[in-house]
Structures are given as structure tokens and as C-alpha cells.
N, C-alpha and C positions, 0 to 999 in steps of 0.2 A: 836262284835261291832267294834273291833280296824280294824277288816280287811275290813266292811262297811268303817267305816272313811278313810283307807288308798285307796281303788279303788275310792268313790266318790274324792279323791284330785288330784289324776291320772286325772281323768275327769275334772277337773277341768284345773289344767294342760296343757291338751292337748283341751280344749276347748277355753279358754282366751286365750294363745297366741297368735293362729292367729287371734282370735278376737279384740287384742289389736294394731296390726301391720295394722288394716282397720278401724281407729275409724269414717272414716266416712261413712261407713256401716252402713244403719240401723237397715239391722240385726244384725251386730258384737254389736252394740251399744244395742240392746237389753236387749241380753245376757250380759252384764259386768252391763248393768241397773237394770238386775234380780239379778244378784250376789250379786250386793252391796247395793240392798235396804233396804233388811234386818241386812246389815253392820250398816249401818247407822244413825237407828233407837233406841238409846235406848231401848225404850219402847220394841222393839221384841228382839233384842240381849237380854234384863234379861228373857223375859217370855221364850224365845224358851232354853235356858240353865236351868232354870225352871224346865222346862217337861222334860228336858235331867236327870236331876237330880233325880225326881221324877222316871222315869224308871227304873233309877239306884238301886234305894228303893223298888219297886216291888220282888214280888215273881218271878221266873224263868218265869215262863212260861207266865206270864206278860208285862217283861219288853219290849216288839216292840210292845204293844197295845195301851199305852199313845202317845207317837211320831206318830205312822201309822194313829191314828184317825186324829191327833193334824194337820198332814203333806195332808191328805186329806181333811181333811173341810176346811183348808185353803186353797187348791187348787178350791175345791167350792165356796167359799168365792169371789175368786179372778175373779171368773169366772161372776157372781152377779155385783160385783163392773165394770169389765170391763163392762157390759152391763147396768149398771145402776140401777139394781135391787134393791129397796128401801131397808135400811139397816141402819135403821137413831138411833141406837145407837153404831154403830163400836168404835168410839174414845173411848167408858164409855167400851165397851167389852175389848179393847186392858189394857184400866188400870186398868179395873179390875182383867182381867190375871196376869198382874204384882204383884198386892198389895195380892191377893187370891193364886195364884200360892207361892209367896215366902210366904207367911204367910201359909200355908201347909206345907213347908220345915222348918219353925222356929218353928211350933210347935211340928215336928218330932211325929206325930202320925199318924198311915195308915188308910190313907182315902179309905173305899171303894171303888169299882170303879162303883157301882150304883152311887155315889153321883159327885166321880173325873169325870167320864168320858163325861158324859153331861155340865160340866163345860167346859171342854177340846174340846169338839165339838165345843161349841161356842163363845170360845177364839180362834178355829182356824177360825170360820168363820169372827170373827169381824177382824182378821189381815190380811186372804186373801183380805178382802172386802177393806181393805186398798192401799192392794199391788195393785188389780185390777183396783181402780181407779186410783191410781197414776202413770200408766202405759202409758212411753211417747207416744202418739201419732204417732211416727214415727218408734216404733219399732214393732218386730213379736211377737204377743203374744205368739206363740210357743217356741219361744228363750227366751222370758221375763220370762216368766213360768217358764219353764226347770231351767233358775238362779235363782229365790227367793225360788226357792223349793227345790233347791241342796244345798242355801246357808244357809237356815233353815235345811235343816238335818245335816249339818257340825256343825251349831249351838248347836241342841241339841246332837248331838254326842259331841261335847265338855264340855255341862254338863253331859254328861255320864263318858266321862273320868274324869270331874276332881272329881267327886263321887267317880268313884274308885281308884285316885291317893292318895285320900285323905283318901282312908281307908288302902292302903300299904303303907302309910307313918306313919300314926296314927294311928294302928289301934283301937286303946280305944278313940282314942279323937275325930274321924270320923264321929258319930253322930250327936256330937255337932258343929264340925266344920262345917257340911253341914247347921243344924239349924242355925248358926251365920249368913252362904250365905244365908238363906233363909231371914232373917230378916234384912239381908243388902239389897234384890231386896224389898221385902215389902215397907220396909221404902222409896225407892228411887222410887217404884212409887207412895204411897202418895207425894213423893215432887215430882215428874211427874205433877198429879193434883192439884197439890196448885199453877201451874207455869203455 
């Protein structure tokens, strides 16, 4: 996972750059529009650290199956939304990722993944559906793509790491310290929804 996270930053790296030195490109603008939508967001910053987290907690041979599903349906999603695709509960799917995703982390018990995974399908799709429609006008969808979908896996790779920072620093107190994160994102998206 560390060596996922350290090439996608490279790319990242050598991507922004010169994308930042032509801002008014509308392709370079794309790309820094895809990277940072998912920055920007609350509500996806806690779910996609979420699911990062949740990996973290899988069995071995698990953990790239929560994120791969989470990272393609929301490519689906976005794809939908670009084109309009009727999808008229996205906003209740994105806060429900948040309040259901961290509240699986607070209760620190394994969820199947008959039950997690279909949930995770379409939390990725209610977020794609988001990113697709709010996709400027003037930029490439290929560029725009390529960034909310690199900036979501740096995402949940960040709740990967810090699951496992937290279990080499703590290790006896690592379960619970994740359960606390989970009930800190829970909590902050009911107040997401009450706002």
C-alpha cells in the first residue's frame, strides 16, 4: 500500500506542475479541478478515509477489494452524472457513506462483505454521481477523471496508513482508537445532515 501511495504522489507531482504553470488551460484546469474536488468535500474526505480504514481492517487477501469496488463505481457514478443519468438520491447516498461507513468503524465489528460491499458500491456511485455532475464545463473529462480518482485513492490510502500508524504506535489501543475515528466521521456526518 505505502509503495501505491508513494508512485500515485509521483504522479501526482509530475502531473500538477505543469498543470499549475497553464492555469488557463482547460485542460490543465481540469486536472487540478479533479484533484481537488474530492479535497474539498467534507463529506468525501471522511467517507473515502472511511473505506481506507475499513481495508485496513479486512482480512489480507481483502484489503484492495473495499477501495477497487469503492474507486470504480464511483468512476461509474461520475460517468452517469456527467451525462445526466437520473440518480436523484446521490446527496442521501454520499451522507449516508459518512454516518454508515464511520458507524461500522465505531462499532469495530466485521462486517461481511455480502452486506459492506453493496453498500460500498453505492456510496461509490452516489459520490461519482456527484463529481460527474459538478464537472466544469470547460474542462476534459479525461483529465477531470484521471484527478478525483487519483485524489480519492490518495484519500483512502491515507485511511490506510493512518490504521496502520495507529496500530505501531498503539498497539493495544489501535482498535479503539480507530473506533473513536469512526464515531468522530459518524457523528460529523449527522451534523453534515442536520446543516
Amino acid at each position: 500500500m505505502k509503495r501505491i501511495v508513494s508512485l500515485t504522489s509521483a504522479f501526482l507531482f509530475l502531473a500538477v506542475s505543469p498543470a499549475l504553470a497553464h492555469t488557463g488551460d482547460s485542460h490543465a484546469s481540469g486536472l487540478v479541478s479533479g484533484l481537488l474536488h474530492p479535497l474539498f468535500g467534507t463529506d468525501h474526505v471522511l467517507a473515502m478515509v472511511a473505506i481506507g480504514l475499513l481495508a485496513f481492517q479486512s482480512t489480507a487477501y481483502r484489503k484492495p477489494v473495499t477501495p477497487l469496488l469503492f474507486i470504480l463505481m464511483m468512476g461509474l457514478g461520475a460517468v452517469a452524472g456527467l451525462f445526466q443519468i437520473g440518480f436523484p438520491f446521490a446527496e442521501q447516498g454520499i451522507l449516508g457513506s459518512v454516518i454508515l461507513l464511520g458507524g461500522a468503524l465505531a462499532f469495530g465489528k466485521h462486517i461481511h462483505p455480502a452486506i459492506l460491499l453493496p453498500f460500498v458500491a453505492v456510496f461509490g456511485i452516489s459520490h461519482g454521481f456527484a463529481h460527474g455532475v459538478e464537472m466544469p464545463s470547460a474542462a476534459s473529462a479525461a483529465l477531470y477523471f484521471s484527478g478525483f480518482l487519483t485524489a480519492t485513492a490518495l484519500l483512502i490510502g491515507a485511511g490506510y496508513v493512518a490504521g496502520e500508524t495507529m496500530t505501531k504506535l498503539a498497539q493495544s489501543l489501535s482498535s479503539k482508537l480507530i473506533r473513536v475515528v469512526g464515531l468522530a466521521i459518524s457523528l460529523s456526518g449527522i451534523g453534515l445532515a442536520l446543516t
